[in-house]
N, C-alpha and C positions, 0 to 999 in steps of 0.2 A: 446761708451761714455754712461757714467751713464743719465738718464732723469731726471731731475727734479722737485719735487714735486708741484711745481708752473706753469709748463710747458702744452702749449697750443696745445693741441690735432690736432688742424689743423698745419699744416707746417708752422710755424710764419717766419713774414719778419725781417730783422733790421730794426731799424728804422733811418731815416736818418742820426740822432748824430751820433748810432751806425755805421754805415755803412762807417761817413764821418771818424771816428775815427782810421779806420780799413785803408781806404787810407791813412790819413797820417800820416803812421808811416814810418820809417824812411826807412827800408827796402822794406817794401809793395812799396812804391811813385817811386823808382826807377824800378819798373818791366812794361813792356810796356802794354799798354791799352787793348790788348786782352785778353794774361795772368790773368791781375787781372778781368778786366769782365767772364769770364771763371770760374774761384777762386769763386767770389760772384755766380756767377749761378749756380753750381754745389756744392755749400757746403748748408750744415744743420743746422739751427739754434734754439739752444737750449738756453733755459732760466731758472736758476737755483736759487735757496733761499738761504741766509747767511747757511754759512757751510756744503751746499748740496756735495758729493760725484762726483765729476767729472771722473776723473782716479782713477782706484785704484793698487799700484805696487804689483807687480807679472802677472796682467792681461796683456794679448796677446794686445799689441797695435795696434789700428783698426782705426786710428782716427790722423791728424796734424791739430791742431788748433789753434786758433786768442782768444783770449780776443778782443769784441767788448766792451761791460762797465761791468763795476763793476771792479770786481779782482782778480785774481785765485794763491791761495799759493800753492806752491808744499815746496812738504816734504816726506822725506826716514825714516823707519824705517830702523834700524841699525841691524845687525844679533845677537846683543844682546840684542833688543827691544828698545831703544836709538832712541826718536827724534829727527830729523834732520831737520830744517828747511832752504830749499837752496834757496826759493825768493819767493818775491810776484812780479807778472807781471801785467802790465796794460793795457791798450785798448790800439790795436794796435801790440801787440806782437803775433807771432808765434812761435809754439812748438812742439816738439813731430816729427819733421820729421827724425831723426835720428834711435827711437824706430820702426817706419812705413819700413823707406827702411830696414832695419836690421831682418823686421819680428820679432819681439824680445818684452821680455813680458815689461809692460812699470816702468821704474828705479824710479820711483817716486808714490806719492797720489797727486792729485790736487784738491783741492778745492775751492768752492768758497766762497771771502771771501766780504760780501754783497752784494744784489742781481746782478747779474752776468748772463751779456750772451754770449756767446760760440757762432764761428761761424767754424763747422767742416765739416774735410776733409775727405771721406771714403777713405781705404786704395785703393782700385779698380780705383778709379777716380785719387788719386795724382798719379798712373803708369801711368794714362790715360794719364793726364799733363804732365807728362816726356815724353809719347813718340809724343805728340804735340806739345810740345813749347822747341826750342832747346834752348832757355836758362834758362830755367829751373833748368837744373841740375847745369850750374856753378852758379846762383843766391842760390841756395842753401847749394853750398859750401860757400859763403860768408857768407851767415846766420850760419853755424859752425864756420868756423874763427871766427866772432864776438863770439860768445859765449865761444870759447876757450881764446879768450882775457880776458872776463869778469872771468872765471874760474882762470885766472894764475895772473890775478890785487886781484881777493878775497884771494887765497893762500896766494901773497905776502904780503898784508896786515894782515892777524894770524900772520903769522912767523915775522914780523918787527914793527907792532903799536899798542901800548897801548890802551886797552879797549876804552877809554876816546874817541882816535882817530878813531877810530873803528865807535863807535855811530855817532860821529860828521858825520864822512864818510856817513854811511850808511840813516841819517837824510835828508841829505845833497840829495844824490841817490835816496832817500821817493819819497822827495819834488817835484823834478825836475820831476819824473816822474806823481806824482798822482796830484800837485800842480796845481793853478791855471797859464793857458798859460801866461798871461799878469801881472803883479805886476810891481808898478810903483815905483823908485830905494826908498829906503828907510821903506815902507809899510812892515807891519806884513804879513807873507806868513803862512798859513796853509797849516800842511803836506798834508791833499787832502787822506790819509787813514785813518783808526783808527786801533791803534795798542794799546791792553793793553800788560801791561810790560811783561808779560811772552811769550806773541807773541814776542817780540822785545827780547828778552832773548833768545830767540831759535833761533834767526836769527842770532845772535853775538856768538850763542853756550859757554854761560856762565850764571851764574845763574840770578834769577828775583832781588837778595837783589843785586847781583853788578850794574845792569843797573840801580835799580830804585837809588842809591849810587850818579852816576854818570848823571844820569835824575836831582836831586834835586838838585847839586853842580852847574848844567848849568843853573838850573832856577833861583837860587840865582845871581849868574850871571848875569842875565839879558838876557842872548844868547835865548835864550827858556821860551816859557811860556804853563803851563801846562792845557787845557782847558775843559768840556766837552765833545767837539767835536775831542780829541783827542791833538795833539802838534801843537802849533803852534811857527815859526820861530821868533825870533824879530829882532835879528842880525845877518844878511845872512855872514856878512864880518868875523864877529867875530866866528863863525861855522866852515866857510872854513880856516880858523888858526887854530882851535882846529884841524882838521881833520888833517894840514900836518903834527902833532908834534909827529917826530919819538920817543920820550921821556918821 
């Protein structure tokens, strides 16, 4: 893993938030209490600055890791130079473990996208894990299944819904992830990222004039409102209607 240029020369800890972020995700919570005490003791904690170089594709993957906070975009170049942007992840998510057992160079660039810390796995030590904790290995096929699910909802969604639906979806997906846990029914919800329009353009793989098109039609709307601090929600009800309309 790349270091980053903000990055504390001594072995830095998480810090609580971070640390607590990492347990309850959704996958992490369900693995039993040695395993993940093991996981935290044995991995390395790096701390990166907006847009620092995490992974870079083609590089020999050495590394499964967690976003503890901030937020790490991965993206593919295309073999004919074509950016490809395939998600932004949040605290609490693991990656990269498919690249590690596969020995295989890593399919993607990840970066971080505002200050951002990394809590990684060397490749020596996750074998270690495998050959310590027998479930291991089928919790980690579960973390593929999940992700092959989220692969084959994104496909079906290009091939069947309208840009329009698309955004709403993908807003929708932000929020839930990067938003605040708590909002009380009715309350303006902030995405909880900041995405300018050509980030968000690359995420839908269509141009910055159709999103920002389809950004200014929802804000007129009233659905969305458009802020400094990036988007904020106003009608959660009204969003998740845009999102199912195959048309």
């Amino acid at each position: 893993m790349h270091h980053g240029t903000d990055r504390n020369p001594q072995q830095p800890f998480l810090t609580p938030e971070e640390r607590a972020a990492i347990d309850r995700g959704r996958w992490f919570s369900a693995l039993s209490p040695s395993l993940r005490h093991d996981i935290f003791r044995l991995g390395t904690v790096t701390r990166y600055a907006h847009g620092d170089l995490i992974v870079e594709q083609g590089e020999l993957a050495q590394h499964w890791f967690a976003c503890a906070s901030g937020a790490i975009r991965f993206r593919r170049t295309s073999p004919a130079g074509k950016l490809v942007t395939l998600a932004y992840v949040e605290p609490g998510i693991w990656v990269g473990e498919a690249e590690v057992l596969h020995s295989g160079p890593n399919t993607y660039d990840a970066h971080a996208h505002g200050r951002t810390t990394v809590l990684g796995v060397a490749e020596a030590v996750f074998r270690q894990l495998l050959h310590d904790h027998t479930e291991f290995g089928e919790a980690l096929l579960t973390l593929q299944a999940r992700r092959m699910r989220f692969l084959y909802w994104m496909m079906e969604d290009m091939a069947t819904l309208p840009l329009r639906a698309r955004l709403a979806k993908h807003l929708l997906h932000l929020m839930r992830r990067f938003g605040p846990r708590h909002v009380p029914p009715g309350d303006e919800v902030p995405l909880g990222i900041v995405l300018v329009q050509d980030e968000l353009a690359q995420l839908l793989g269509c141009s910055r004039q159709r999103v920002n098109v389809e950004l200014k039609s929802m804000e007129r709307e009233g659905v969305i409102r458009m802020a400094q601090r990036g988007i904020i929600v106003r009608q959660r009800e009204q969003l998740e209607t845009i999102a199912q309309q195959e048309t």
